[in-house]
C-alpha positions in Angstrom: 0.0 0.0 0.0 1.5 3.5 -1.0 1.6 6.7 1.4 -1.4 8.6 1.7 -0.3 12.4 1.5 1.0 13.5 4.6 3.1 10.8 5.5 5.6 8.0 3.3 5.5 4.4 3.1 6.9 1.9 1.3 5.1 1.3 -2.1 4.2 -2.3 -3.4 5.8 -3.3 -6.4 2.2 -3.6 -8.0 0.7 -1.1 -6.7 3.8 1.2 -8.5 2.9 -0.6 -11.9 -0.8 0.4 -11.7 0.3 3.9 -11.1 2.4 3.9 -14.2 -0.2 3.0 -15.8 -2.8 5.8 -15.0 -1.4 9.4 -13.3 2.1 8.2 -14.3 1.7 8.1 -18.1 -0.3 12.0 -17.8 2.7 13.1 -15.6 5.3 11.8 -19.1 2.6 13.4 -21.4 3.6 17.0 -19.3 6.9 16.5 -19.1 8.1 14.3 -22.5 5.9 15.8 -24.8 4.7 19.0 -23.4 8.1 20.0 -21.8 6.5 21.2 -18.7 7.7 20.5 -15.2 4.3 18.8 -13.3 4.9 19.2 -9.6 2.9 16.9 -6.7 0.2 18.6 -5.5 -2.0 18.6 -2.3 -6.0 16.8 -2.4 -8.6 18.6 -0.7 -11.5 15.8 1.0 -14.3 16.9 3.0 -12.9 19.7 2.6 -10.2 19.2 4.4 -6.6 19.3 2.7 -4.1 16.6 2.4 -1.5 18.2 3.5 -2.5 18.2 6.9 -2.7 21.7 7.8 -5.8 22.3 9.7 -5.8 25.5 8.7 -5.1 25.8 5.1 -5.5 28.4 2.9 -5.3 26.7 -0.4 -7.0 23.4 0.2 -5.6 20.8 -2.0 -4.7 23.5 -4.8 -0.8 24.0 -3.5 2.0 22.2 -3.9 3.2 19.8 -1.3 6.4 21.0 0.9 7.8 17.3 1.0 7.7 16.3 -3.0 10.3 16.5 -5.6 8.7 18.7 -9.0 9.3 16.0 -12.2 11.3 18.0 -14.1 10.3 19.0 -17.9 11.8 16.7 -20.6 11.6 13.6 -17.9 10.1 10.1 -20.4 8.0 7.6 -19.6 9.3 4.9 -17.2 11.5 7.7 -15.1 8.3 10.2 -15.0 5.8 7.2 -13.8 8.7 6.2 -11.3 8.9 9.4 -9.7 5.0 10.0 -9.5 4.8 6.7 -8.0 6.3 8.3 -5.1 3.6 10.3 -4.0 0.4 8.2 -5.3 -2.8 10.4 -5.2 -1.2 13.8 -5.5 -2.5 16.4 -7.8 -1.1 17.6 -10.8 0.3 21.4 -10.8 2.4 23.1 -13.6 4.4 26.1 -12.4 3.5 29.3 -13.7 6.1 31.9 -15.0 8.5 29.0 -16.9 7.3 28.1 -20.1 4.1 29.8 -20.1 1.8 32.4 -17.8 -1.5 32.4 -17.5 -4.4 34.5 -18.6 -7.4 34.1 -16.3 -11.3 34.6 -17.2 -14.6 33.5 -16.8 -15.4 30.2 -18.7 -18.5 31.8 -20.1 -16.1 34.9 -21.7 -13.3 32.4 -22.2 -15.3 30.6 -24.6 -16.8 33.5 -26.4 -13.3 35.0 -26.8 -12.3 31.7 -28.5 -15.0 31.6 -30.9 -13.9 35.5 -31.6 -10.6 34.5 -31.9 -11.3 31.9 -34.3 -13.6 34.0 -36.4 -10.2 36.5 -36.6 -8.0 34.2 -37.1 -6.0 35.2 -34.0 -4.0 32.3 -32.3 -4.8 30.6 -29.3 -2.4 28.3 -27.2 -3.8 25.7 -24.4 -7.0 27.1 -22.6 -8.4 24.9 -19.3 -11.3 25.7 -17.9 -11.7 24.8 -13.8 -14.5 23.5 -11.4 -14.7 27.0 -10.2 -16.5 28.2 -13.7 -12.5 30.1 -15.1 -11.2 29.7 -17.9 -7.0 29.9 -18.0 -5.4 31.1 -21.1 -1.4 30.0 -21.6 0.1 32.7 -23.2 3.9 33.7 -23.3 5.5 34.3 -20.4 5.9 38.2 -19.4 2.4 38.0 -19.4 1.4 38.5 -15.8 3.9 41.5 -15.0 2.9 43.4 -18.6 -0.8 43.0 -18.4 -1.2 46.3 -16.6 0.9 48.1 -19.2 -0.9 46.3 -21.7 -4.2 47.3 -20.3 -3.5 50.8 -20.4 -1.9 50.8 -24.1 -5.0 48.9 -25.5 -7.4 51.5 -23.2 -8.9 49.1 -20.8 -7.0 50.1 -17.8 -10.0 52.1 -16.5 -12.6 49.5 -17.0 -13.8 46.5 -14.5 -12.5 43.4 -15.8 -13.0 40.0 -14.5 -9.7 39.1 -15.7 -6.4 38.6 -14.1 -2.8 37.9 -14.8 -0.9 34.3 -13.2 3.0 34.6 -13.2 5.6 33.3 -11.3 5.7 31.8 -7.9 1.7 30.8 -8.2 0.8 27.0 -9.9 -2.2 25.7 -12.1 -4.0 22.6 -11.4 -3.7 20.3 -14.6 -6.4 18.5 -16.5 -7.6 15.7 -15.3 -6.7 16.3 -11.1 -9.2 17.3 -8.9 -9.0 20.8 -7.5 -9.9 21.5 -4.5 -12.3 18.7 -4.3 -14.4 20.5 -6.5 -13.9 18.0 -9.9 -11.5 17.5 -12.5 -9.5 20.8 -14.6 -10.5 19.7 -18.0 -9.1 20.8 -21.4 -11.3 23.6 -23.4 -8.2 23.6 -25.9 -5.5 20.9 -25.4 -1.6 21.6 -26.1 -0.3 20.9 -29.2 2.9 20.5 -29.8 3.2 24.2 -31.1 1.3 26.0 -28.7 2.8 24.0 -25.7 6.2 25.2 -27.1 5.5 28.7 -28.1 2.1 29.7 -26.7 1.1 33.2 -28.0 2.1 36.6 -26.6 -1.0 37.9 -24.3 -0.6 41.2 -26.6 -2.3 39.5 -29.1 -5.8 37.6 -27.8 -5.8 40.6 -24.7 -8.0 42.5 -26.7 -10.4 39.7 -27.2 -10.7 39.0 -24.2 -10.5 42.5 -22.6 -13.6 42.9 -24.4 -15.6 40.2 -23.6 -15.2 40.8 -20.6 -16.5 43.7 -20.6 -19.4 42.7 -22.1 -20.1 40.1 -19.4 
């Protein structure tokens, strides 16, 4: 039987193979194909978080103290190995590396996409949470320009339901749980282009700066 979060045991030979087979083999798709870091993350039940605090203020949507990040470019067998290690933790990617975050409602999220499309503007990898956002990857710079960018564009003054993720914060990857809410899901998965290069905020902003507005 493997740990439970919060504390370490030994992990059954079998119970290590059934991981690779399941979380393990989405933890190699991050790192081997996407070229993203995935980091163990805490599980909120009951509402109470994994990680033990009593008081937490992120319940199971932080990373755990205790677990070693699987590093971006890690294959198969050494990603599953690795995520064996702490069975039942959530996936997080790390903001601010390969890619920030651009951070809207899901009902204006998927507006701006079909606007997008319509204009032919490019879109990288979009999630969309439990909670009802939608998370936009764009470049990274993104978080620390979007006031600038804001003002340039002349939506500085206006209230927008939408904000900027950058470094030092984490996003729960599709298909964890967050929070025990229910599963991150994929409104636009990575391709091999967009997980490499996702687009500079400069140029879907607008878009969504406006529908948001609008909503």
């Amino acid at each position: 039987m493997g740990f439970t979060i919060g504390g370490i045991r030994e992990m059954r030979p079998g119970a290590r193979r059934r991981h690779r087979g399941t979380a393990g083999t989405a933890v190699a798709e991050y790192t081997g194909l996407w070229g993203w870091a995935v980091t163990p993350g805490a599980r909120a039940e009951a509402g109470s978080c994994s990680c033990g605090a009593p008081a937490c203020p992120a319940p199971g949507a932080h990373p755990l103290d205790f677990a070693r990040e699987v590093p971006a470019g890690t294959g198969l067998d050494r990603a599953s190995d690795a995520w064996a290690e702490t069975p039942g933790a959530a996936m997080l990617l790390a903001v601010g590396r390969s890619f920030d975050v651009l951070e809207v409602a899901e009902q204006a999220g998927r507006r701006a996409l079909v606007r997008m499309e319509r204009m032919g503007l490019p879109s990288g990898p979009v999630a969309v949470t439990p909670t009802g956002r939608a998370q936009f990857l764009v470049a990274p710079g993104a978080a620390a320009e979007l006031p600038e960018l804001l003002y340039r564009m002349g939506w500085d003054d206006a209230r927008l339901d939408l904000r900027g993720l950058g470094p030092g914060t984490h996003i729960t990857a599709p298909p964890s749980d967050l929070g025990g809410l229910g599963p991150v899901r994929w409104l636009r998965p990575p391709l091999l282009d967009t997980a490499a290069a996702p687009p500079q905020a400069r140029l879907l902003l607008g878009t969504l700066a406006y529908v948001c507005h609008r909503s």
